[in-house]
C-alpha positions in Angstrom: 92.6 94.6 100.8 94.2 91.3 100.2 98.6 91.6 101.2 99.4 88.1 100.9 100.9 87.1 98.0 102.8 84.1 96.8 106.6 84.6 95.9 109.3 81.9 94.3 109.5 79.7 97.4 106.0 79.5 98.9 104.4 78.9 95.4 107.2 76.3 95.1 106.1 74.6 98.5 102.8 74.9 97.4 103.0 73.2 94.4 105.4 70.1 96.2 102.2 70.0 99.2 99.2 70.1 96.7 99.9 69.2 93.0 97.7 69.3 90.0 95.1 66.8 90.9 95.7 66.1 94.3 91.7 66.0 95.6 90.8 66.8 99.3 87.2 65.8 98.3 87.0 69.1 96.5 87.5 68.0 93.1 85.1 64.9 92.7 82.6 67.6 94.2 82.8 70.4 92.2 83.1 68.1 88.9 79.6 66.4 90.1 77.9 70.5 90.5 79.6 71.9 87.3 78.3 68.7 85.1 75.2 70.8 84.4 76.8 74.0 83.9 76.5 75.1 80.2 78.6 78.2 79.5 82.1 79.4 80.8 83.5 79.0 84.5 85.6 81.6 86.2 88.2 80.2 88.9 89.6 83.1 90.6 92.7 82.2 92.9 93.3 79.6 90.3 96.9 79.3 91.8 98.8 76.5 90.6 95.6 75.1 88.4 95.3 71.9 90.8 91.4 72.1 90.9 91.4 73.6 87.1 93.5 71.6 85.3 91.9 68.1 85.4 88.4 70.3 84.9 90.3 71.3 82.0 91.3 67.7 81.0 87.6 67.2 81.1 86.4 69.4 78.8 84.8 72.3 81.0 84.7 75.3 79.6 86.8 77.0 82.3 89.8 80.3 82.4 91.1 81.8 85.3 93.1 83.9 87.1 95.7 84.7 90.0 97.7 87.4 92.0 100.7 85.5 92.0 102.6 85.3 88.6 104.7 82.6 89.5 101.5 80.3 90.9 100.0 81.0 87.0 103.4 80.0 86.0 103.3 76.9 87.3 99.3 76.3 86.2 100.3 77.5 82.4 103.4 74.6 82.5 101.0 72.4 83.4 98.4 73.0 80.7 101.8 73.1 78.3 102.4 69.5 79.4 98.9 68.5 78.5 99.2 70.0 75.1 96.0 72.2 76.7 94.3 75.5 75.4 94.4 77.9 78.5 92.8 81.3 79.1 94.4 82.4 82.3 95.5 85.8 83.6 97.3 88.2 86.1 94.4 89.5 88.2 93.5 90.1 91.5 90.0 89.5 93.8 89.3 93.2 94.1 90.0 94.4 90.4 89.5 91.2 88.2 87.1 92.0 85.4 85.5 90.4 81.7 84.0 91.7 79.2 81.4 88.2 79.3 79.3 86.2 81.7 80.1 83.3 83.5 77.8 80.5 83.8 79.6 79.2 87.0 82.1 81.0 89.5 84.3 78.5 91.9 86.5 79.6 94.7 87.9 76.4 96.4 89.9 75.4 99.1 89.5 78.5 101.5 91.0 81.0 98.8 88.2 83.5 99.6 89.5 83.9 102.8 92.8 85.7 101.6 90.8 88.6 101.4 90.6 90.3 104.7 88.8 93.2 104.9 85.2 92.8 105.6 84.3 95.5 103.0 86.2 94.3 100.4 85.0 91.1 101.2 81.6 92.3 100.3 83.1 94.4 97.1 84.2 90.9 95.7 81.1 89.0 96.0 79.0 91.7 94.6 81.7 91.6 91.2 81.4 87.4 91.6 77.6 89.0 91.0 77.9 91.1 88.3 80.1 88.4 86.8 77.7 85.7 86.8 74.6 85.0 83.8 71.3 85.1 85.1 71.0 81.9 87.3 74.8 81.5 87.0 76.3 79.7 90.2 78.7 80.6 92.2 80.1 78.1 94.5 82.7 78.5 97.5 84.6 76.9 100.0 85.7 78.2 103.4 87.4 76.4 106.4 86.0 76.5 109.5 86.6 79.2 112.5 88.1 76.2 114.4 91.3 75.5 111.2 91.6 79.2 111.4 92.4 79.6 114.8 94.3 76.3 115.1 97.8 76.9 116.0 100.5 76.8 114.1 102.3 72.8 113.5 105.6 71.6 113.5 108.4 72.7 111.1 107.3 71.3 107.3 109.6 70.6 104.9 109.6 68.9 101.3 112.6 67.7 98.4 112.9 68.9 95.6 113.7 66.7 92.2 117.0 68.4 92.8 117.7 67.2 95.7 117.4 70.6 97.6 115.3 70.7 100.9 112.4 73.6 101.3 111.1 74.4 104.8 108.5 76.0 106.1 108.2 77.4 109.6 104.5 79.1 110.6 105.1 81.1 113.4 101.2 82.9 114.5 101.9 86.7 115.4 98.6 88.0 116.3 94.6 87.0 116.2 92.3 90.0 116.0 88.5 88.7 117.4 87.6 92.3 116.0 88.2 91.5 113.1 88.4 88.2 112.8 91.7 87.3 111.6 95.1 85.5 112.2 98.1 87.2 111.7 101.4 84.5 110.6 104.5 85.3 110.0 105.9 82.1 107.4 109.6 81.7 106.3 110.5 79.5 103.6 114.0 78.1 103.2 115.8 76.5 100.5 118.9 74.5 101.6 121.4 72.5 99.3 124.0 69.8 101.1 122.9 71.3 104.8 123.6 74.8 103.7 120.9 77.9 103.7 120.8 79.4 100.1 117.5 81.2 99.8 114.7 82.4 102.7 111.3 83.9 101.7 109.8 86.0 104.5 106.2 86.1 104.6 103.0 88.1 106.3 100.0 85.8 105.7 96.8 86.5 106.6 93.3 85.3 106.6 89.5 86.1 108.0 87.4 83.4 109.3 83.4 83.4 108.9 80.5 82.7 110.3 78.7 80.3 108.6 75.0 82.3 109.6 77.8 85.3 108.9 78.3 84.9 105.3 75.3 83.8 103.7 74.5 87.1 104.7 77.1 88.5 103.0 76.1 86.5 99.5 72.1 87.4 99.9 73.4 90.7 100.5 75.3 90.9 97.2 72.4 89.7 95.7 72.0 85.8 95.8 69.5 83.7 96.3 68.8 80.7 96.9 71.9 79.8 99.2 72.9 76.4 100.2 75.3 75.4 102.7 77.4 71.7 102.8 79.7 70.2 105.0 82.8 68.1 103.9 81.7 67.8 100.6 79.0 66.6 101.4 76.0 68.7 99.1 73.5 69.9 101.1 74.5 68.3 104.3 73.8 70.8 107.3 77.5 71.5 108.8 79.1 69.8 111.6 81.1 71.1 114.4 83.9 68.5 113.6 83.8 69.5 109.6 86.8 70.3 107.5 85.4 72.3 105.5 81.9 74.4 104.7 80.8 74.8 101.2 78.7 78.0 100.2 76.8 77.4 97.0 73.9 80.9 95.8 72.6 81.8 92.4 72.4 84.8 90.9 68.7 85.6 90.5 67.4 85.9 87.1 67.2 89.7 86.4 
């Protein structure tokens, strides 16, 4: 089961280190693999809409939704901003559910990985399944074993329009080879004119896979057709040196 969760502070943070439209490669790639998608798109861990809301702006058909209420918070004021229709909602990997198909699911930017439980893991990616139209897509992203076990960097720390400082200090407490997963212990800080006013204590964890590993796991939940891209790069075999490995399987037609 997923524990991590984003509270005031770190979906603060988050939002400062990667606004609305801030692209890593991700966005320009998923618009170009969603242009032929006719129907609705799911975007679960849809977080602060950074991926969704210029999909949004461009006239997919998209909805989503998040564990963290404060993360949809900040999506939905963006939307407002835009004078945008929105369809989000309050849900999580394991329990998320529609009463409709999806022509297209998308999971960027290593959110799968929040879920750390190899059987739950499994549990999701059937639902993705169940979720999807026959042929429907489902498309995800997953950093390497190598970002996973980097460790932890210096002391981060962003201002605010207020003039506050946040800081974040990532402090790794245990990696299980077992079960393949890191262990950090995060703390957010807010500080006003040198003085603490607000910490955020946090347990985050996340499970690194195989890349052999999970298409597995998707043609075991049913998909076919399974194609695997490095750095955003479709259909490009990984590298050992890549940021990131993108998963993309079809649901098969029956």
């Amino acid at each position: 089961m997923r524990n991590n969760r984003y509270g005031a502070l770190s979906s603060w943070v988050y939002n400062l280190d990667k606004p609305v439209g801030r692209s890593f490669g991700d966005l320009e790639y998923y618009r170009d693999r969603l242009t032929q998608c006719h129907g609705p798109i799911l975007e679960p861990a849809v977080g602060n809409g950074r991926i969704f809301v210029p999909l949004l702006q461009e006239g997919f058909q998209i909805e989503g939704f998040d564990a963290s209420e404060e993360m949809l918070n900040y999506c939905r004021d963006e939307c407002r901003e835009r004078n945008l229709s929105v369809n989000l909602t309050l849900q999580t990997f394991e329990k998320f559910s529609y009463d409709k198909s999806f022509a297209a699911i998308i999971v960027p930017a290593g959110s799968f990985q929040l879920i750390t439980d190899e059987i739950d893991a499994a549990a999701v990616l059937k639902r993705f399944y169940d979720h999807l139209a026959p042929r429907g897509r489902l498309i995800i992203d997953l950093d390497p074993i190598g970002s996973i076990l980097a460790p932890p960097g210096p002391i981060r720390s962003w201002t605010t329009e207020g003039g506050d400082l946040l800081t974040l200090t990532d402090s790794r407490i245990e990696t299980n080879y077992l079960a393949q997963t890191t262990l950090s212990h995060n703390r957010y800080d807010r500080w006003h004119n040198g003085a603490l006013i607000e910490t955020e204590l946090e347990l985050f964890k996340l499970r690194w896979w195989g890349v052999h590993e999970f298409r597995l796991a998707l043609q075991a939940a049913g998909f076919m057709d399974v194609q695997v891209s490095g750095n955003y790069q479709h259909a490009r075999t990984p590298q050992s040196e890549d940021e990131i490995i993108t998963f993309e399987a079809q649901r098969m037609i029956a």
